[in-house]
N, C-alpha and C positions, 0 to 999 in steps of 0.2 A: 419535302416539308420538314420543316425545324422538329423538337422534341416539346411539346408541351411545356406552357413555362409551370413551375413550380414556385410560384410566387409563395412569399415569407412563409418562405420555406423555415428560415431560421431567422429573427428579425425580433426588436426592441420589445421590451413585456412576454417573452414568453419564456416557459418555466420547459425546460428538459429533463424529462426521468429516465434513466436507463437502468439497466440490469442486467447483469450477467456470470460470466465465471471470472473470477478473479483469482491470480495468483500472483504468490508473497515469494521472493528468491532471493535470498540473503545476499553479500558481497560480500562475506564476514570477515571478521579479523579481531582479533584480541590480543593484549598482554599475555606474556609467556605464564603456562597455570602446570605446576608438575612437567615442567620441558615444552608444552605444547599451547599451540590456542584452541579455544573454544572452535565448532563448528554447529551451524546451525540451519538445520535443514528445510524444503520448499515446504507450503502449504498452500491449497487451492482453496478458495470458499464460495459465498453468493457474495457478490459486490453490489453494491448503487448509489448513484452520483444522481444528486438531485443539482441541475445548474437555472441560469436564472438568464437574459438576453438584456445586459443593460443600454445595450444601442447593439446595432446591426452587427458588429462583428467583437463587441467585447462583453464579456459575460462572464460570471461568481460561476464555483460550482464548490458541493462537499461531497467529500467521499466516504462512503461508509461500508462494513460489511460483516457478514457472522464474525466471531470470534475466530481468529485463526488460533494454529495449535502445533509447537514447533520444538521438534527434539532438538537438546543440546546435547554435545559428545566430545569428548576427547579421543583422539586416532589409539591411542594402546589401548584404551577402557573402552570403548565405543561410546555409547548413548550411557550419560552421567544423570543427567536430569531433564525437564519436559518446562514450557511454560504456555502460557496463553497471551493474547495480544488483540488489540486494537489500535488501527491506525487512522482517527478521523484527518481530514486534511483537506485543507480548503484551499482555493486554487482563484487566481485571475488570470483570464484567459485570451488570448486575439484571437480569434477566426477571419481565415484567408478568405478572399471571394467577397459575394455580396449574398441577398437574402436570397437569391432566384437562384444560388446555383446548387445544382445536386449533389457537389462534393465538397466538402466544407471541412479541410485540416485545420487545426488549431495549436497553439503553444500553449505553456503555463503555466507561471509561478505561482508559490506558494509556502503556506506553513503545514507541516506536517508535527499532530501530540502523540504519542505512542502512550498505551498504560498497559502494563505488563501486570496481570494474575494467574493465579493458580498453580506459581511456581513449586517444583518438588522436584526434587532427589529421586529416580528410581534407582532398581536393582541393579548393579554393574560392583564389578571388584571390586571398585573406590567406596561404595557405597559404606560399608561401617565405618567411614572417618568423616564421612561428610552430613552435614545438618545444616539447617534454618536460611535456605535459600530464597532470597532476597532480589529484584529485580529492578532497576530505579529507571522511573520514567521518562521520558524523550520527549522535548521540543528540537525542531531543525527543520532544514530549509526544504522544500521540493520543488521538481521539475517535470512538465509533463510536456508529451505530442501526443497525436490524438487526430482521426480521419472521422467524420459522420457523413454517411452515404444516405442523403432522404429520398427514403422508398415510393414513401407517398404523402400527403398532404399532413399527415401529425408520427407515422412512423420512422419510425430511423434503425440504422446499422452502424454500430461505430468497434473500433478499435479504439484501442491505448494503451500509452505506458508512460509511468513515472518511475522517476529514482527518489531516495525519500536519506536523507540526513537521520539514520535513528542510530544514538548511541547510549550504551546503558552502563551501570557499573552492576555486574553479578557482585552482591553481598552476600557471604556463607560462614560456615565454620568448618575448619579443619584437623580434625585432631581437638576439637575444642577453642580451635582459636581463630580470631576472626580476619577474614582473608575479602578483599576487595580488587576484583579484574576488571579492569576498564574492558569494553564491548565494544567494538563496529559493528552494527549489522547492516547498515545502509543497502537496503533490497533493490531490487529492479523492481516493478509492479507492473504486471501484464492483466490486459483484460478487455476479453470480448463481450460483447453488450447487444441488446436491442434496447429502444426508448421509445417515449411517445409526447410530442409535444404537444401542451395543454395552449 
């Protein structure tokens, strides 16, 4: 005997929530700052993509998650300063297959806004020349893949990853004077999820 069908399983009007761990991994790169560039390290959070089924296999989704939180450093000084982030990013999506089938990979483009708070200077050698650090916010393109395994009739298991176009200008002071490093941080985005379709 076959496998039970799994009818609209995934199929036109329906809303997908997922949730899971998400993690942010830089690709970094900057302008040379005192000999070196910036580096800027991972951070994991709760992620959730709330997506939406505009026909059988194309479909909206946005991404959302806690605030991440992400040391910056220079290789001689280690960890110079710290900031915070948010990457919402909305995505249009194809799904492979049809609505009956259990394994349903997807592609998908999109815009990704970065808004960078809470930036600050910690304690490191550099630290008495340096002040009023400054973070400027990010529009740029993303790219996702993505596997959704339906468990059961509204459950789901899904993987993903995006790469995400963020780049920023660090604005600061040095000595008093004011210094602007143009940023790559263009992350990878990994993240394992459950969901439940409504």
């Amino acid at each position: 005997m076959g496998l039970p069908s799994l009818a609209l399983a995934h199929s036109a009007g329906d809303v997908l929530v997922r949730a899971g761990a998400i993690t942010v991994s830089p690709d970094d790169s900057s302008d040379k700052f005192l000999g070196e560039e910036f580096k800027v390290d991972n951070d994991t959070q709760l992620g959730l993509t709330v997506g939406y089924m505009v026909t059988d296999n194309i479909g909206v989704e946005l991404l959302a998650a806690t605030p991440f939180s992400h040391n910056i450093a220079l290789p001689q000084f280690g960890n110079i300063a710290k900031t915070r982030q948010l990457p919402p990013t909305l995505m249009a999506q194809y799904y492979f297959g049809n609505k009956n089938s259990m394994w349903r990979p997807y592609v998908g483009i999109g815009l990704n806004y970065t808004t960078f708070f809470h930036e600050k200077f910690v304690d490191s050698p550099a630290r008495p020349l340096l002040s009023d650090i400054k973070l400027k916010d990010s529009w740029g393109v993303a790219g996702q893949v993505g596997m959704d395994f339906v468990f059961n009739k509204n459950f789901i298991v899904n993987g993903s990853i995006w790469w995400m176009d963020i780049d920023t200008k660090a604005q600061f002071k040095l000595d008093g004077k004011h210094q602007s490093v143009k940023t790559h941080i263009d992350p990878w985005v990994y993240m394992m999820s459950v969901g439940y379709r409504f």
